[in-house]
C-alpha positions as CSV (number, residue, x, y, z in Angstrom):
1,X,127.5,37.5,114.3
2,X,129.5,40.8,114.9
3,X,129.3,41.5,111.4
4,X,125.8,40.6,110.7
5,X,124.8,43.3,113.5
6,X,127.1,46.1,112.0
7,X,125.2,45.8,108.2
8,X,121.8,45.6,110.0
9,X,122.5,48.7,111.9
10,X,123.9,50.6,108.5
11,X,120.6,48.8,106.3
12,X,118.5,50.6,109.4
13,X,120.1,53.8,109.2
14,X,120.2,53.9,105.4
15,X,116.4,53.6,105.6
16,X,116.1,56.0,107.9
17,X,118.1,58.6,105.8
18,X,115.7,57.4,102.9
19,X,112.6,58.0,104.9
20,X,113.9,61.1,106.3
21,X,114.7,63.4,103.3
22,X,111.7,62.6,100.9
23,X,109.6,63.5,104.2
24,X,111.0,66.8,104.6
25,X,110.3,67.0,100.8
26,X,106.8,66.1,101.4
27,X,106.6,68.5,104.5
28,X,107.4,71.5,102.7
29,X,105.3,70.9,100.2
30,X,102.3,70.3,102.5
31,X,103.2,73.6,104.9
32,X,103.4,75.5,101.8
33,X,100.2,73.9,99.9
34,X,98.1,73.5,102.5
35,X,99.0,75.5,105.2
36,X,98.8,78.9,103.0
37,X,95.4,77.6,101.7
38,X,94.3,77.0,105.5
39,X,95.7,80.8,106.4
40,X,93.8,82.3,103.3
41,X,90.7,80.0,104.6
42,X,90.6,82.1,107.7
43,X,91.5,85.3,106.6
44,X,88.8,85.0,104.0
45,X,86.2,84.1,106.5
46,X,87.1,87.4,108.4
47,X,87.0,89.2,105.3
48,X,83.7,87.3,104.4
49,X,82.5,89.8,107.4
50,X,84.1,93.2,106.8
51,X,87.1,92.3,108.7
52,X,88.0,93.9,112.2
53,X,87.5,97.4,110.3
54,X,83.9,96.5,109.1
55,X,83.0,95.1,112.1
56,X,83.9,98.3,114.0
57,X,82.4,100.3,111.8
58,X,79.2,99.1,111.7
59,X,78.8,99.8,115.5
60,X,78.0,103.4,116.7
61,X,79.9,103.0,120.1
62,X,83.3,101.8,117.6
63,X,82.9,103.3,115.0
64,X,85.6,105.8,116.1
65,X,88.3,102.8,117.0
66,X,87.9,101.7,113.1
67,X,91.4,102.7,112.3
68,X,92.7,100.2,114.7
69,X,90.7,97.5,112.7
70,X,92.0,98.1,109.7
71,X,95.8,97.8,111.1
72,X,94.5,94.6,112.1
73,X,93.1,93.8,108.9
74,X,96.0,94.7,107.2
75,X,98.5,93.4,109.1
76,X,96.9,90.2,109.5
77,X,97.2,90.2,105.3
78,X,100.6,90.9,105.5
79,X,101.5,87.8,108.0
80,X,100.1,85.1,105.4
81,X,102.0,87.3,102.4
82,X,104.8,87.1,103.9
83,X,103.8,83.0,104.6
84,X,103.6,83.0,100.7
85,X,106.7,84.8,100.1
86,X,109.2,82.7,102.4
87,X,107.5,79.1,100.3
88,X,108.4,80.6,97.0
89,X,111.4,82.0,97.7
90,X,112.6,78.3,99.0
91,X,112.3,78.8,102.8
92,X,110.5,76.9,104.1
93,X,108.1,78.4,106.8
94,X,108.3,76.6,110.4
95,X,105.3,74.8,111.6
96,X,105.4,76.7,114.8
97,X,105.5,79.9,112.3
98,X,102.1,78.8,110.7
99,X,100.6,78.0,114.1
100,X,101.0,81.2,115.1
101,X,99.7,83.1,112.4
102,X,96.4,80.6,112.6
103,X,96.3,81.4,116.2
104,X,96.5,85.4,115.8
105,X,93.4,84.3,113.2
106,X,91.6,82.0,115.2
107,X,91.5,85.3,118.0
108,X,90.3,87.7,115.3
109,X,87.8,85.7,114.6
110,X,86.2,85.3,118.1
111,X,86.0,88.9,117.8
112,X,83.1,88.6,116.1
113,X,81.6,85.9,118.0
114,X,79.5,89.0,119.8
115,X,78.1,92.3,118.4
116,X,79.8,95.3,118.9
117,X,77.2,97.0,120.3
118,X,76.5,94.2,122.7
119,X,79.2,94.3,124.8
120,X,81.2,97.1,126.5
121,X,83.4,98.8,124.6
122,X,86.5,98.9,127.3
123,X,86.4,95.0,127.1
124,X,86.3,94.8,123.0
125,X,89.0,97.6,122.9
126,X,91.4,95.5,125.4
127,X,91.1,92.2,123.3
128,X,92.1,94.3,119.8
129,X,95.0,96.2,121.5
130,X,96.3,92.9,122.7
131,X,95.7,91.1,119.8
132,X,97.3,94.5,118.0
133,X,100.3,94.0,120.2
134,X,100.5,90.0,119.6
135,X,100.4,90.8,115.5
136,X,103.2,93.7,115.8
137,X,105.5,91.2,118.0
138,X,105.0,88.4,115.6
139,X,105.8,90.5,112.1
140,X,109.1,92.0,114.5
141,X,110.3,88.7,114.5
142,X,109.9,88.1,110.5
143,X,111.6,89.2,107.1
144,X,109.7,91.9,105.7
């Protein structure tokens, strides 16, 4: 009976390695796939718009913040490059990696939610530094 329980443990745990390394295979793949297809997705919807720049610029009462935009813009870009760099170099990106580039997104994209004439400009110019500040700290953190 001893014996029988030993095997079934080993058959169990040989499975489990089975399972275990096609699915980080698999995981990967998908991270690299379809996560870099779901950053690009977003990006190109703010893109679609003008970006942070074109959406600054086309209000009077920005216009003269524009600058800070297109550091946005751009860094934003370089956060998904560098995404698409570490999958074909063989590193995988984290989860937690992709996340945070979607969420840094996901914020730039409720920036548009209101005109930019609408709303007062000390508010708008808050939410961009901060979201300025949350993109530099984020690409500190990464290879360039």
């Amino acid at each position: 009976m001893h014996k029988f329980n030993f095997h079934k443990k080993l058959l169990f745990s040989a499975l489990f390695v089975f399972i275990l390394i096609p699915g980080n295979t698999a995981f990967a793949a998908d991270i690299c796939k379809e996560g870099f297809k779901e950053l690009q997705n977003s990006q190109g919807v703010i893109q679609d718009k003008g970006g942070v720049w074109g959406y600054l610029e086309k209000s009077k009462n920005l216009r003269s913040e524009s600058i800070l935009g297109l550091q946005i813009d751009g860094k934003l870009q370089r956060l998904i490059s560098i995404f698409e760099n570490l999958c074909s170099e063989g590193k995988i990106p984290t989860a937690s990696l992709h996340s945070q580039i979607l969420n840094l997104l996901g914020d730039t994209r409720v920036i548009f939610n209101r005109g930019g004439d609408r709303r007062k400009k000390e508010q708008l110019m808050e939410t961009l530094n901060t979201l300025h500040k949350n993109i530099n700290e984020l690409l500190a953190k990464l290879p360039n």
